[in-house]
C-alpha positions, 0 to 999 in steps of 0.5 A: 725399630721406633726411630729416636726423637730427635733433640730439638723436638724432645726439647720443644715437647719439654717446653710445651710441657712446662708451659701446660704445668703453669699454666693448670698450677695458675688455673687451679690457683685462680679458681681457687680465689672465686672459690671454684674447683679448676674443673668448674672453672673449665666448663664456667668458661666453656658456657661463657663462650656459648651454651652447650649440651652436657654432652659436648662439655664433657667431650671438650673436657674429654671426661664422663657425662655423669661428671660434667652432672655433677659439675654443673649441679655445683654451679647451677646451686650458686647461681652461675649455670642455668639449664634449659630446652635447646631451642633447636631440639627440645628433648636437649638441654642446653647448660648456659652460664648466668650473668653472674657466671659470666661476670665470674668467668671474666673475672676470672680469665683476667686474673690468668696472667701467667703468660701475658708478660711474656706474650706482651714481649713478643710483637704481634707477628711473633704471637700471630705466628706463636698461635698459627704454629700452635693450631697447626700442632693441635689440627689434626685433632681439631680441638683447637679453640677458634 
């Protein structure tokens, strides 16, 4: 017999829950306004960060390969992904947001703001722990972004 979850923790999955439910409705909603689908949004912001290869945009957004193609085509058409040679392995290509992407992509990220009044009521040690608990939850996965 699986043992019952306990109140507490059913209560926590619950508030994790409705925090993932905003947080994608405002993602969607801010994509949306740079005229972006919250898919092309996510991988503008993960070549923001760095260029990667196709590959590992598409296990970061635990989806297909031929997905992220067909995401990135979309953005390369309007200026905001380039793809090129890994400088590493040249059989690689790397997707690589342009400086127009990079300027969407800030733009973005500041205009998501669901959660900056609320984590501006928290001091810093309430946040630092807030995000130290929150790695903790996401290690043994390790896809916590760093």
């Amino acid at each position: 017999m699986v043992p019952r979850t306990d109140a507490l923790t059913r209560e926590v999955v619950d508030l994790i829950a409705a925090v993932v439910a905003r947080y994608h409705e405002e993602y969607e909603e801010a994509a949306a306004k740079h005229a972006l689908t919250g898919a092309q949004a996510k991988v503008l912001a993960l070549l923001a960060r760095e260029p990667m290869p196709m590959r590992r945009i598409a296990q970061r957004l635990k989806c297909e390969p031929s997905n992220v193609t067909g995401i990135v085509d979309r953005l390369e058409a309007r200026g905001l992904v380039e793809r090129g040679p890994d400088p590493d392995d040249r059989r690689v290509k790397l997707a690589a947001a342009t400086p127009a992407g990079l300027e969407t992509a800030d733009r973005l990220s500041e205009s998501l703001d669901f959660a900056r009044e609320p984590l501006a009521g928290l001091s810093a040690e309430e946040r630092t722990s807030l995000r130290d608990l929150l790695r903790r939850v996401l290690e043994p996965g390790t896809d916590a972004p760093r």
